[in-house]
C-alpha positions in Angstrom: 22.6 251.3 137.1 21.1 251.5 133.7 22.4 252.0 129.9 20.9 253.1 126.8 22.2 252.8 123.6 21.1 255.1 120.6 21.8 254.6 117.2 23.6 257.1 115.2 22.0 257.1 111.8 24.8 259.5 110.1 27.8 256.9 110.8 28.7 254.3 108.2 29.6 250.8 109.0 33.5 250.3 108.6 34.7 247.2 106.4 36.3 244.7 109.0 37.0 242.2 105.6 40.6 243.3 106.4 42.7 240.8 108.7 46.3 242.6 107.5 47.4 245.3 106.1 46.2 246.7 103.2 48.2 246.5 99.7 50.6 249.1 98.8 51.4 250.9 96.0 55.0 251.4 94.8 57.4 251.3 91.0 57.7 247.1 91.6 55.3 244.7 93.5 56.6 241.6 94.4 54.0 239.3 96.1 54.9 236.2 98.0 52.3 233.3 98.1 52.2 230.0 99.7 50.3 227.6 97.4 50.3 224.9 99.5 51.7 223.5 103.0 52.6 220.8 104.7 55.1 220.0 107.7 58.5 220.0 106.3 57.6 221.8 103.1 55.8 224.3 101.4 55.3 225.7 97.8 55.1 229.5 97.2 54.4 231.5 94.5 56.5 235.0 93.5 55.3 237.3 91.8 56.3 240.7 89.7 54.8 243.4 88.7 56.2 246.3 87.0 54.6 248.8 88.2 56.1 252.2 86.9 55.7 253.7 83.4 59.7 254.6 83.3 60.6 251.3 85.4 62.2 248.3 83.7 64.6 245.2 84.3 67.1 243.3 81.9 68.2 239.8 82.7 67.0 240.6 86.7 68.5 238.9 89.6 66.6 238.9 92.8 68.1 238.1 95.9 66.9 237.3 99.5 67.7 236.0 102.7 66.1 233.2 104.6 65.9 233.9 108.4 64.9 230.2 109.7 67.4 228.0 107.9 64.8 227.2 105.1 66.4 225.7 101.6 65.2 225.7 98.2 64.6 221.7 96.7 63.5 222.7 93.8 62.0 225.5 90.8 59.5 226.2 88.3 59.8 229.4 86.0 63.5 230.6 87.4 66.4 229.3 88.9 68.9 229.9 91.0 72.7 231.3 89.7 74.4 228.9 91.8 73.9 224.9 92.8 75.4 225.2 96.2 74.6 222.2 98.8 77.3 223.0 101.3 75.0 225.0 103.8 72.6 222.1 103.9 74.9 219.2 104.2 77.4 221.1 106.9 74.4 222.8 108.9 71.2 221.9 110.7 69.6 220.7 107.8 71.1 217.2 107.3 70.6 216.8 110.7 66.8 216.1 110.1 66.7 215.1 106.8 69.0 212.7 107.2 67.7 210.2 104.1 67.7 213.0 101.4 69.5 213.0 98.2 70.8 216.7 98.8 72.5 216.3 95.3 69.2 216.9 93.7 68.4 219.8 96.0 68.4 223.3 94.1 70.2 225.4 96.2 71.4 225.8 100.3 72.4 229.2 100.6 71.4 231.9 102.8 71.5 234.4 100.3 70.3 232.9 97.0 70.8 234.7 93.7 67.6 233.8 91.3 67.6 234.6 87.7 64.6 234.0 85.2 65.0 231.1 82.9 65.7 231.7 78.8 62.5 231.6 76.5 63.3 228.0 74.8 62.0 226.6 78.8 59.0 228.2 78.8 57.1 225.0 77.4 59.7 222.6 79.4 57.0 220.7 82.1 59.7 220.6 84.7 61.3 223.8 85.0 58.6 225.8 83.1 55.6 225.5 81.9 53.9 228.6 84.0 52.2 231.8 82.9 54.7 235.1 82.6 57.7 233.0 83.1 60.7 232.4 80.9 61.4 235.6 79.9 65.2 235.7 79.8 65.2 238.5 83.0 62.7 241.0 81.2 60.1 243.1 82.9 59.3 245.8 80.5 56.7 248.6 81.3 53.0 249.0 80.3 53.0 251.4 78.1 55.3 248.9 75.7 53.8 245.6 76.3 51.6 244.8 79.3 51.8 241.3 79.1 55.7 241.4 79.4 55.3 243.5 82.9 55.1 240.5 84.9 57.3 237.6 86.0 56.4 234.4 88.0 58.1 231.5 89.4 57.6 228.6 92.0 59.8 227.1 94.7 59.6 224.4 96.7 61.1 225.1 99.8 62.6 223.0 103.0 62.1 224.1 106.8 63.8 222.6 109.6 63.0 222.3 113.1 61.0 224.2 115.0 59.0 225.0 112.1 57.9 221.4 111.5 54.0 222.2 111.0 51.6 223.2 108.7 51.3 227.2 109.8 54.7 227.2 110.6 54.8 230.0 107.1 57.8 232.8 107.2 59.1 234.6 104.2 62.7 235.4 103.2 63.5 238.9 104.0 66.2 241.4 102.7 64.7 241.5 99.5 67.3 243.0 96.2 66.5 243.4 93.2 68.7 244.8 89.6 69.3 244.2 86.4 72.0 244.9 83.7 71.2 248.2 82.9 67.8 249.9 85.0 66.9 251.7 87.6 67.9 250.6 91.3 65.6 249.7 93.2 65.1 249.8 96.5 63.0 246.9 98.6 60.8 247.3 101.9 60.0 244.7 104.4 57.7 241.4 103.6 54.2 243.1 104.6 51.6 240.3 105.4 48.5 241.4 103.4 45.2 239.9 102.8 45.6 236.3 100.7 45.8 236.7 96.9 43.1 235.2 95.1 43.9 233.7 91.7 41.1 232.8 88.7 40.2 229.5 87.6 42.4 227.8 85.2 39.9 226.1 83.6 37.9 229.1 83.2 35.0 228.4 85.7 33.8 231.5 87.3 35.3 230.8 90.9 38.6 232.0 92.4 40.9 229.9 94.8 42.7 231.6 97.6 46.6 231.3 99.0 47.1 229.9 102.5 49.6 232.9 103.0 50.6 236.5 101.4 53.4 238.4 101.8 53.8 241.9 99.6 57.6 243.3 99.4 57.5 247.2 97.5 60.4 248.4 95.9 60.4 251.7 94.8 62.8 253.3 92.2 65.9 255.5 94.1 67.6 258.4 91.6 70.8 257.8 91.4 74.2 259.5 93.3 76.6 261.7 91.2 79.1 259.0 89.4 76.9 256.4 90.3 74.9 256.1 86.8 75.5 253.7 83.9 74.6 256.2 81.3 75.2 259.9 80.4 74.1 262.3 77.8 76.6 264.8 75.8 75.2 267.9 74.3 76.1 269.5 70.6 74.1 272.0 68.8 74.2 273.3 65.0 75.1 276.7 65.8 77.7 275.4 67.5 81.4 273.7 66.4 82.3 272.1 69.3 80.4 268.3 71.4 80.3 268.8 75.2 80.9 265.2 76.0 79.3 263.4 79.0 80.4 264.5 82.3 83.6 263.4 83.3 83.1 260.9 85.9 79.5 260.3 84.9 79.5 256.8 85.4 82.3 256.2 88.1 86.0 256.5 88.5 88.2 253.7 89.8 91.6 255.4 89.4 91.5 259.0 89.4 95.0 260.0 90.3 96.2 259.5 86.8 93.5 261.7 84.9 91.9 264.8 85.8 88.0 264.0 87.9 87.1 267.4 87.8 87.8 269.0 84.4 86.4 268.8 81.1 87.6 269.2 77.0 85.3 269.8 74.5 85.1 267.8 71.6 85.3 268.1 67.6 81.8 266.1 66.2 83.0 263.3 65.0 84.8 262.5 68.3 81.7 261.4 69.9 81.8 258.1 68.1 85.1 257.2 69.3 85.5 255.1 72.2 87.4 257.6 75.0 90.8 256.2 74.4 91.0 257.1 70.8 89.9 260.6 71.4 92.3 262.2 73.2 94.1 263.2 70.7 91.6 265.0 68.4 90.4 266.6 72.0 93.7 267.6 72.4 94.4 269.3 68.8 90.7 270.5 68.6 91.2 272.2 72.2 94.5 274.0 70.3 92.4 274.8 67.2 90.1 276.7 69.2 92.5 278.4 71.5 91.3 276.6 74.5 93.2 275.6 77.7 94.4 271.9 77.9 93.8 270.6 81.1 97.0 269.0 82.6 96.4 266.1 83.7 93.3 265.4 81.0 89.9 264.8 82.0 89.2 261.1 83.1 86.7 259.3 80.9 83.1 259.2 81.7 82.8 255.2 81.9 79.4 255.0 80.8 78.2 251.8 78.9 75.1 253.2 77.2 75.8 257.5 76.1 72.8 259.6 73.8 73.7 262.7 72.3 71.6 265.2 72.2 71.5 267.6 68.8 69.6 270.6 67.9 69.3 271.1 64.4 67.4 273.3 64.3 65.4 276.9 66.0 63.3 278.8 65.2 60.0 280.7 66.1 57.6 278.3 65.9 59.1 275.0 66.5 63.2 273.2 66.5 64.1 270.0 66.0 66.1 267.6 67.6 68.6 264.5 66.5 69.2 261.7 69.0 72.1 259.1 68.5 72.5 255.9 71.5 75.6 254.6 71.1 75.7 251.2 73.1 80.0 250.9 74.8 78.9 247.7 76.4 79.8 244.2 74.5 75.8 243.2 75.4 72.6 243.5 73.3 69.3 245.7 74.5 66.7 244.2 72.9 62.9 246.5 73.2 65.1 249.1 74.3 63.4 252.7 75.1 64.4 256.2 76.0 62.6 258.8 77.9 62.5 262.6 77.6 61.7 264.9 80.0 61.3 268.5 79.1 59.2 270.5 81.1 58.6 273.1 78.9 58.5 272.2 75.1 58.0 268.1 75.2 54.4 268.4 75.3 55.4 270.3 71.5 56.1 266.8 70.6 55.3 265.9 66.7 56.9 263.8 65.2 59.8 260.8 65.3 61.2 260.1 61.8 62.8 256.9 62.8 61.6 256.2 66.1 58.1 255.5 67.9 57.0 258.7 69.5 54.7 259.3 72.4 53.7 262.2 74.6 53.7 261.2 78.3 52.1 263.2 81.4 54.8 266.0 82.7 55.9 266.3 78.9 58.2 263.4 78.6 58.8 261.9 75.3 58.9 257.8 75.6 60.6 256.8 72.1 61.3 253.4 71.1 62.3 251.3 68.1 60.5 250.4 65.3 60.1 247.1 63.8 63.6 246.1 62.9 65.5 248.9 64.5 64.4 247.4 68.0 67.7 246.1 68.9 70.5 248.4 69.7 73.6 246.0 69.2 77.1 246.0 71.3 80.5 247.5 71.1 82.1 245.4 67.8 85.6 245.5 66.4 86.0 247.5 63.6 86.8 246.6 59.9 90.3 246.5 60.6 90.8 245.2 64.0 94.9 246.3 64.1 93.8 249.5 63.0 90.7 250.7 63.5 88.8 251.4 66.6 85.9 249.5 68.6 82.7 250.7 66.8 79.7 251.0 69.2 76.3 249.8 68.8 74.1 253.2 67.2 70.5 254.0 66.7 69.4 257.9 65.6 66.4 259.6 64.8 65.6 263.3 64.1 62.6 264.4 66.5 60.3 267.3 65.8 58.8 270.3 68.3 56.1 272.6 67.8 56.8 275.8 70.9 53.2 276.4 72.7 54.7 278.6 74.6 55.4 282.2 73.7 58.9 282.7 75.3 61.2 279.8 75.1 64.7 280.3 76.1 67.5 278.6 74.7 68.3 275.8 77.5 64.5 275.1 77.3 64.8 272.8 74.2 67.7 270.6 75.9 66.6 267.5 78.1 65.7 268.6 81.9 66.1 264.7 82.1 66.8 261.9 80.2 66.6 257.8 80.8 67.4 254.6 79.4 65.5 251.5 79.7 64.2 253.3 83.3 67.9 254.1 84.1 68.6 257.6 84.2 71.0 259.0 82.5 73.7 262.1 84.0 73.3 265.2 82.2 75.9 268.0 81.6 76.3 270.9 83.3 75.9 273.4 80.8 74.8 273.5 77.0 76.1 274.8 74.2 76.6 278.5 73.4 75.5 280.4 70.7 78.5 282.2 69.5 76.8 284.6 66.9 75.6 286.2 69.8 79.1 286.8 71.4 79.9 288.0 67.8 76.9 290.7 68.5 79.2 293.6 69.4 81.7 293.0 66.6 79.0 293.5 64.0 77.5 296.7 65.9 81.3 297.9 65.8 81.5 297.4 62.4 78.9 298.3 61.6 79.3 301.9 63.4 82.6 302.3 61.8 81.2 301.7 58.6 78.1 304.3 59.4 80.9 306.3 60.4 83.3 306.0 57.5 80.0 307.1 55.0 78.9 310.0 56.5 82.5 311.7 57.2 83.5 310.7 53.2 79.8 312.4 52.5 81.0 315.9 54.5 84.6 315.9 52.7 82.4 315.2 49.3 80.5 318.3 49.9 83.3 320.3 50.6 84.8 319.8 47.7 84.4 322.6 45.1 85.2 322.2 40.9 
């Protein structure tokens, strides 16, 4: 028996570089490197990246869990939320390591809870002293400041028997991710990919590779009905009445005392009351307009961050638009941004008169602060604290549209959907009505009857004789 073997000159070699699977895409890339090994220990490397033009986190905590008894002795960059020994003293681990000091050990827990460290460590040679680190929890996206889209920290971590060698390398699993107020996120499986390769420090023209990597994705998830932490109300100038933010928006705990399914409008200045001190001017505004009171009320809307959403103006060729943030929650967002979907007329964008402007893909509308109105303060008392209400935290600026399109209808120039700092916000279920319109057959009425009323006083005239 005999075999030949031809060539085929049309087929390409295939690149066999790869040993794991390939890198993935996703909103946030987490890598996981070991830096260096030995038997009982090793030091890895986590790593960030914010990966999504809408993503962001605020004072992040990321969790894991360790699946082979594995503690952390010690951190660079981050630390952990809670000192907790108990799980290596009262478990396998003191067993072997039976001459450590665990009372310098970082943290024993299963689940640990890791938070980034405040700026004023950054230059701190124990706990900081590393690239993208120190950032108070912030992981802001690229198209505000690329250099803040990443996040590192090192740990120093414990194995215990019968992991006691040098390629004895498993990461944690179960990875979590949030922040105060952001997107969720949801995490994938530790992926073993090919080993990151990191530059020089010292500039040479040479990379060095990790022993081991591990890439975790998490990708953003939209969130449930009432499971939000901000909502949008809706008021226009050609009409009275606020719709306020959807009752609900943000959660109820205790519904059987207030109505979850109804809703009241609101007189303007209502808006910038927080919900308790509005019920009465819903109340007498809703018997102002001749509107039905809903019995029980509405239940409030429990949202920490609300924007409302203002046309001021209409017209052929363009409208304009006034966005307020009020800010219910007693923290500061600092860098803060909002985004503005609408499919139709964003890409009209013009102009921000007190805010940074820019057009994104799809028509969105990424606004931001300027220099010195970056900071969008807490809930406060007000000047009279025995009197007066809590005063949120506001910023506002008056944004301008030009319409491209020839027929734009009036829900068109209302948000199709709207975040905050990558968290986005509910939306209500209808917008405000143009009344003038209603008012339509009225005038035609009148103005028959008036029509009318001319041309019948015009026959009698004529048959008047003198």
């Amino acid at each position: 028996m005999s075999m030949c073997c031809v060539r085929d000159l049309k087929s390409k070699a295939e690149n066999l570089t790869t040993k794991y699977l390939p890198r993935q895409k996703g909103d946030l890339l987490i890598s996981y490197d070991v830096l260096q090994a030995y038997d009982t220990n090793y030091l890895a490397q986590v790593t960030m990246v914010n990966n999504n033009p809408l993503g962001r986190l605020d004072q992040w905590n990321l969790t894991w869990e360790w699946m082979r008894g594995e503690f952390i002795s010690s951190m660079r960059g981050a630390y952990t939320r809670k000192r907790d020994i108990t799980g290596c003293i009262f478990g396998p681990a003191a067993q072997y390591y039976q001459d450590m000091d665990f009372s310098k050990v970082m943290n024993c827990e299963k689940k640990p809870v890791i938070g980034d460290l405040p700026p004023e460590r950054a230059l701190d040679k124990d706990t900081g002293n590393l690239p993208y680190c120190c950032r108070n929890g912030s992981l802001l996206p690229t198209i505000m400041n690329e250099t803040k889209s990443m996040s590192i920290f090192q740990l120093q971590v414990n194995k215990i028997p019968p992991d006691l060698n040098r390629t004895g390398l498993y990461p944690p699993e179960k990875w979590k991710i949030e922040g105060v107020l952001n997107p969720q996120y949801k995490c994938g499986p530790a992926l073993r990919v090919d080993d990151t390769e990191f530059p020089d420090p010292t500039g040479l023209q040479s990379t060095t590779s990790a022993l081991a990597s591990w890439q975790i994705v998490c990708n953003i998830t939209r969130p449930k009905p009432g499971q939000t932490r901000c909502c949008v109300s809706y008021s226009a100038y050609y009409n009275e009445s606020v719709i306020p933010c959807n009752t609900c928006a943000c959660g109820c705990e205790n519904s059987k005392k207030c109505n979850s399914k109804s809703q009241i409008l609101l007189p303007p200045e209502a808006i910038l009351l927080p919900f308790e001190n509005r019920v009465d001017k819903a109340v007498a505004w809703a018997k102002i307009k001749h509107r039905k009171v809903p019995n029980p009320l509405p239940c409030p809307d429990n949202c920490g961050i609300s924007v409302n959403w203002h046309i001021a103006s209409n017209y052929n060729k363009g409208f304009s638009a006034r966005v307020t943030l009020f800010n219910w929650k007693e923290i500061d967002f600092a860098d803060w941004f909002i985004a503005v979907q609408l499919n139709k007329t964003g890409s009209g964008f013009e102009r921000a008169f007190s805010f940074n402007g820019t057009v994104m893909e799809g028509g969105t509308v990424f606004l931001t602060g300027l220099p010195g109105l970056n900071y969008l303060i807490g809930e406060t008392n007000g000047s009279k604290p025995d009197r007066d209400p809590r005063v949120p935290g506001k910023q506002q600026s008056v944004l301008t549209f030009s319409k491209k399109h020839e027929r734009v209808e009036d829900v068109d120039v209302f948000p199709t959907r709207l975040f905050f700092n990558g968290e986005e916000c509910a939306l209500p279920k209808e917008i405000p009505k143009a009344y003038a319109r209603r008012y339509g057959a009225n005038v035609r009425a009148v103005l028959f009857t008036v029509c009318a009323t001319f041309l019948l006083t015009t026959r009698l005239g004529r048959g008047i004789s003198y």
